[in-house]
DRENDO-1510 file (C-alpha; in Angstrom, 1 decimal, always signed):
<recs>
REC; n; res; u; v; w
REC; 1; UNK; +95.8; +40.8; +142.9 .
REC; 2; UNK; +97.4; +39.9; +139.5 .
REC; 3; UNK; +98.7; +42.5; +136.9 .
REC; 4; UNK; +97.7; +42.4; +133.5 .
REC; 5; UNK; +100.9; +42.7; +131.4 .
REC; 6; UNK; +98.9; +44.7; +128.2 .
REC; 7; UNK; +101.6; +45.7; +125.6 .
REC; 8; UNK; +99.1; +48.3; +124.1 .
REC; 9; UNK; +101.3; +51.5; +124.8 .
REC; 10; UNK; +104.7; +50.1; +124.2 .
REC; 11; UNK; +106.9; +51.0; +121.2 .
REC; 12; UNK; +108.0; +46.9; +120.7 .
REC; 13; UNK; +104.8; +44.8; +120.8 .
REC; 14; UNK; +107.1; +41.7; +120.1 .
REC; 15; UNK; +110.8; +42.2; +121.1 .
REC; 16; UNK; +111.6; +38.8; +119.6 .
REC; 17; UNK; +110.4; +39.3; +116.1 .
REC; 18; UNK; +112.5; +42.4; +116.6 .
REC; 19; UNK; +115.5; +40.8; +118.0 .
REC; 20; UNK; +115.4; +38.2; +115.2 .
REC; 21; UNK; +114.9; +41.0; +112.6 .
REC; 22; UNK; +117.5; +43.2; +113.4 .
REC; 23; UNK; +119.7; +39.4; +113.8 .
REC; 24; UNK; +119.1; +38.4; +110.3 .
REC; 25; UNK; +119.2; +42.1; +108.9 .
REC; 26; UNK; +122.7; +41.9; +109.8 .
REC; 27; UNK; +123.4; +38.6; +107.9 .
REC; 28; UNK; +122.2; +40.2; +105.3 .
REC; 29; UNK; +124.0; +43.6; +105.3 .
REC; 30; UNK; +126.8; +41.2; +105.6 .
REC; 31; UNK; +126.1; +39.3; +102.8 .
REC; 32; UNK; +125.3; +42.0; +100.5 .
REC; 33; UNK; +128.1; +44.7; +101.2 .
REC; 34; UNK; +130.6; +42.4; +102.3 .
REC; 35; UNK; +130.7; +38.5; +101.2 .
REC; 36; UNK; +129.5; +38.8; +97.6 .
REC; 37; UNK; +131.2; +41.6; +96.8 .
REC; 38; UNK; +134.8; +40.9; +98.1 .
REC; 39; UNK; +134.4; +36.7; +97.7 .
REC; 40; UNK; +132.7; +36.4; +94.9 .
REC; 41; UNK; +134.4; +36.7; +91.6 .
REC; 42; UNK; +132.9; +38.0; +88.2 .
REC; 43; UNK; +134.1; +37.9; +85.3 .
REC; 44; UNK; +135.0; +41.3; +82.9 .
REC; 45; UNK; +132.8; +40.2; +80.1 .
REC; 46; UNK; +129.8; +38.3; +80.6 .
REC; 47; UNK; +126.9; +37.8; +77.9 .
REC; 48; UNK; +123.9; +38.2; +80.3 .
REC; 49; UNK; +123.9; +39.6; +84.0 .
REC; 50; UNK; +122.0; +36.5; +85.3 .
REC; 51; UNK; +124.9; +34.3; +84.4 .
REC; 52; UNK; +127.0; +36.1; +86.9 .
REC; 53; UNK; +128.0; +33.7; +90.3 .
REC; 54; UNK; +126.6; +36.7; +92.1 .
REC; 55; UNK; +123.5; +36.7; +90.6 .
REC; 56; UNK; +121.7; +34.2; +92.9 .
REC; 57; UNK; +123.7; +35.1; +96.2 .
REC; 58; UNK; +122.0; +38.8; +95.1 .
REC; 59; UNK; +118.4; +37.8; +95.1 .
REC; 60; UNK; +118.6; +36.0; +98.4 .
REC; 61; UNK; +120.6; +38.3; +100.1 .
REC; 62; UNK; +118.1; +41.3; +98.9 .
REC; 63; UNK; +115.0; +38.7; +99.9 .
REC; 64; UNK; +116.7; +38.1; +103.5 .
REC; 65; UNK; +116.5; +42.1; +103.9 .
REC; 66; UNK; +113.7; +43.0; +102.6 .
REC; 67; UNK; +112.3; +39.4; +104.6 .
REC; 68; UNK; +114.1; +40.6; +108.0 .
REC; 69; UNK; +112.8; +44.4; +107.6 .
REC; 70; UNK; +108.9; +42.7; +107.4 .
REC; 71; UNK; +110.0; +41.2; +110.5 .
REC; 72; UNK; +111.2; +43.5; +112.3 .
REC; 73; UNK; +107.9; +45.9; +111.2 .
REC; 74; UNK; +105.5; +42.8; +112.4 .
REC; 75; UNK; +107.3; +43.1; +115.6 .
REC; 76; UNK; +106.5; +46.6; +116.1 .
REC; 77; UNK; +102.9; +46.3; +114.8 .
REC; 78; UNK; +101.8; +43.2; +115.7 .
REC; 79; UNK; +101.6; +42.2; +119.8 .
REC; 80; UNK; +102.6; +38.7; +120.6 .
REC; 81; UNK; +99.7; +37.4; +122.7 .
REC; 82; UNK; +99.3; +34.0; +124.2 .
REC; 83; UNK; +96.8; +33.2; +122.1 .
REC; 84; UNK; +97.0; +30.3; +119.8 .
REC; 85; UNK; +98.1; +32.4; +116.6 .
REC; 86; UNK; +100.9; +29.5; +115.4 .
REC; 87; UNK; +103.9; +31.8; +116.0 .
REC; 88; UNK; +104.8; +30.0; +119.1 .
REC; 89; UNK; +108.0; +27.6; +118.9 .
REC; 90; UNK; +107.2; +24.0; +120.5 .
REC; 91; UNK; +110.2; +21.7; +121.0 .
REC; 92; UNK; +110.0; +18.9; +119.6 .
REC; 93; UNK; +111.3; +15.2; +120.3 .
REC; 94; UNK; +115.6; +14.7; +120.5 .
REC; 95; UNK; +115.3; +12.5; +117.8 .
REC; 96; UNK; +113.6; +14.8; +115.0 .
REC; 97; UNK; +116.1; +17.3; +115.9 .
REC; 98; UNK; +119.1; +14.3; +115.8 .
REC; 99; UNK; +117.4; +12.9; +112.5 .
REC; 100; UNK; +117.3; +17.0; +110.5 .
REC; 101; UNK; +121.3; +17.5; +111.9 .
REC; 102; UNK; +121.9; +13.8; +110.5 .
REC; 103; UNK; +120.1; +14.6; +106.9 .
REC; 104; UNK; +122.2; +17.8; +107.0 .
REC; 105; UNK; +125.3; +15.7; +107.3 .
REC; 106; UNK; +124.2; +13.3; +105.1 .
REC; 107; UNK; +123.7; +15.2; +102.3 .
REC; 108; UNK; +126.7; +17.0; +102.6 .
REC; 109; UNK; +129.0; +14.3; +103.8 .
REC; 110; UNK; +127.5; +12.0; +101.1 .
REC; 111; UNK; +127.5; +14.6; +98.0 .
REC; 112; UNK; +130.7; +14.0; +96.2 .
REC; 113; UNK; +130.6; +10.6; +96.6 .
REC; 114; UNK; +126.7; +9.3; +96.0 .
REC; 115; UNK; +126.0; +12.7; +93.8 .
REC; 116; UNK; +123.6; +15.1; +94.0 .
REC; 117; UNK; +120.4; +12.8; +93.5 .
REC; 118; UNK; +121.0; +10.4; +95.7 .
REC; 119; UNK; +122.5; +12.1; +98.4 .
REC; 120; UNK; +119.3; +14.9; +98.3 .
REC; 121; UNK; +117.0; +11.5; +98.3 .
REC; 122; UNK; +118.2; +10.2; +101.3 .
REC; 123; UNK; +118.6; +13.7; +103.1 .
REC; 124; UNK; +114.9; +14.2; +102.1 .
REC; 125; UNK; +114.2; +10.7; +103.4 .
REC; 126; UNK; +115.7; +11.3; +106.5 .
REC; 127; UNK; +113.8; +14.7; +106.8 .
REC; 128; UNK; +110.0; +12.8; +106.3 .
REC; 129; UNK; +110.7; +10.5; +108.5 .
REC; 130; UNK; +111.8; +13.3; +111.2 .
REC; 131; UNK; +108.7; +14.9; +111.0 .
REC; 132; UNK; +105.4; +12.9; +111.3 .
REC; 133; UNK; +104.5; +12.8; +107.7 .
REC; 134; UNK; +101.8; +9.6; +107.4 .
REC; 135; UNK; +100.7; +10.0; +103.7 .
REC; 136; UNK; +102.6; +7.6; +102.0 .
REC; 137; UNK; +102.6; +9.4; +98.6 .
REC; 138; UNK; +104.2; +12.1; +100.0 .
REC; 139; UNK; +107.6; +10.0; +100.0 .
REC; 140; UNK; +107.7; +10.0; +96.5 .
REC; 141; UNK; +107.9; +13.9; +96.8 .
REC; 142; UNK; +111.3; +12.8; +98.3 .
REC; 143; UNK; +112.1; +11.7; +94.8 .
REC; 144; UNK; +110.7; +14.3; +92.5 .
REC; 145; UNK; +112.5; +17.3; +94.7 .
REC; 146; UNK; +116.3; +16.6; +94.5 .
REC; 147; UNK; +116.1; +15.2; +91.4 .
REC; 148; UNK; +113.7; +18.3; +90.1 .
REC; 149; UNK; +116.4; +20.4; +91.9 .
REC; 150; UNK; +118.9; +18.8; +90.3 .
REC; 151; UNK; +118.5; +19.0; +87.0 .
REC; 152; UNK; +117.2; +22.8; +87.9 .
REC; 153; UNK; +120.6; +23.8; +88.6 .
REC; 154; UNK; +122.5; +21.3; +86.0 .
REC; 155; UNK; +120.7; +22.0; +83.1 .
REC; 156; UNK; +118.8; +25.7; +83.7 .
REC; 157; UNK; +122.0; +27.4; +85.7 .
REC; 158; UNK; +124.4; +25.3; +84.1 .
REC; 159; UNK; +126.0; +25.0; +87.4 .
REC; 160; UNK; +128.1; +21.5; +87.1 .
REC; 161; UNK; +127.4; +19.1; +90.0 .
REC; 162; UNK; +128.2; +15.4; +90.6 .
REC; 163; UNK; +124.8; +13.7; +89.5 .
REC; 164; UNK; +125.5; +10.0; +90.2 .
REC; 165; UNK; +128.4; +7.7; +91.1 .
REC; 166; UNK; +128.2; +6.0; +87.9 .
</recs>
């Protein structure tokens, strides 16, 4: 005789969505009550509130809670059958996993030296090439993004960053 495990009555349809929810709400009470306001300076007199340092650490901070809260309400709402809805986590292959922690160190091991461009090309490389991307015009996106990134932050934000080595 088997048992049919229906999650129709309970409170929790999905306890991980939950789990992660409540996990990432707390990163961002953390962030929000605690980090930005006691590590990050501001000055006394600014011209426009959006040139503040904790302007952007605000809006993700705010879009991690509000982000975590939808979370934690789809994990109430919505039941996590075994049906293939495309919120099941496959594993993937050691070496896409060793190739993402090796464009994370790349990038940041490489930033100061290389510069922002180049170092966010060859972390973006690294990241295609991790994941089973066979359009070849898609690599040029590995261009366009740090660079578009780049000059997002230098020349929108003014935030100063090392461009290139020479």
């Amino acid at each position: 005789m088997t048992k049919s495990h229906s999650n129709s009555g309970a409170l929790i349809k999905d306890p991980w969505d939950v789990i992660a929810g409540v996990i990432l709400l707390g990163f961002a009470l953390l962030l929000l009550y605690l980090l930005i306001p006691n590590y990050i300076g501001q000055p006394p007199v600014m011209q426009s509130p959006m040139m503040s340092p904790r302007w952007l650490p605000n809006i993700v901070g705010w879009l991690l809670l509000m982000f975590s809260l939808l979370m934690i309400v789809q994990g109430v709402l919505v039941a996590d059958d075994n049906e293939d809805t495309g919120r099941r986590f496959e594993r993937g292959p050691w070496l896409r996993f060793v190739l993402m922690v090796s464009a994370l160190v790349v990038y940041a091991g490489l930033f100061e030296m290389l510069g922002a461009i180049i170092s966010g090309i060859l972390a973006t490389f690294m990241l295609f090439v991790a994941h089973p991307v066979r359009t070849l015009w898609v690599y040029g996106l590995a261009i366009v993004f740090p660079v578009g990134i780049t000059l997002l932050f230098t020349e929108v934000m003014n935030v100063p960053l090392p461009l290139l080595p020479f």
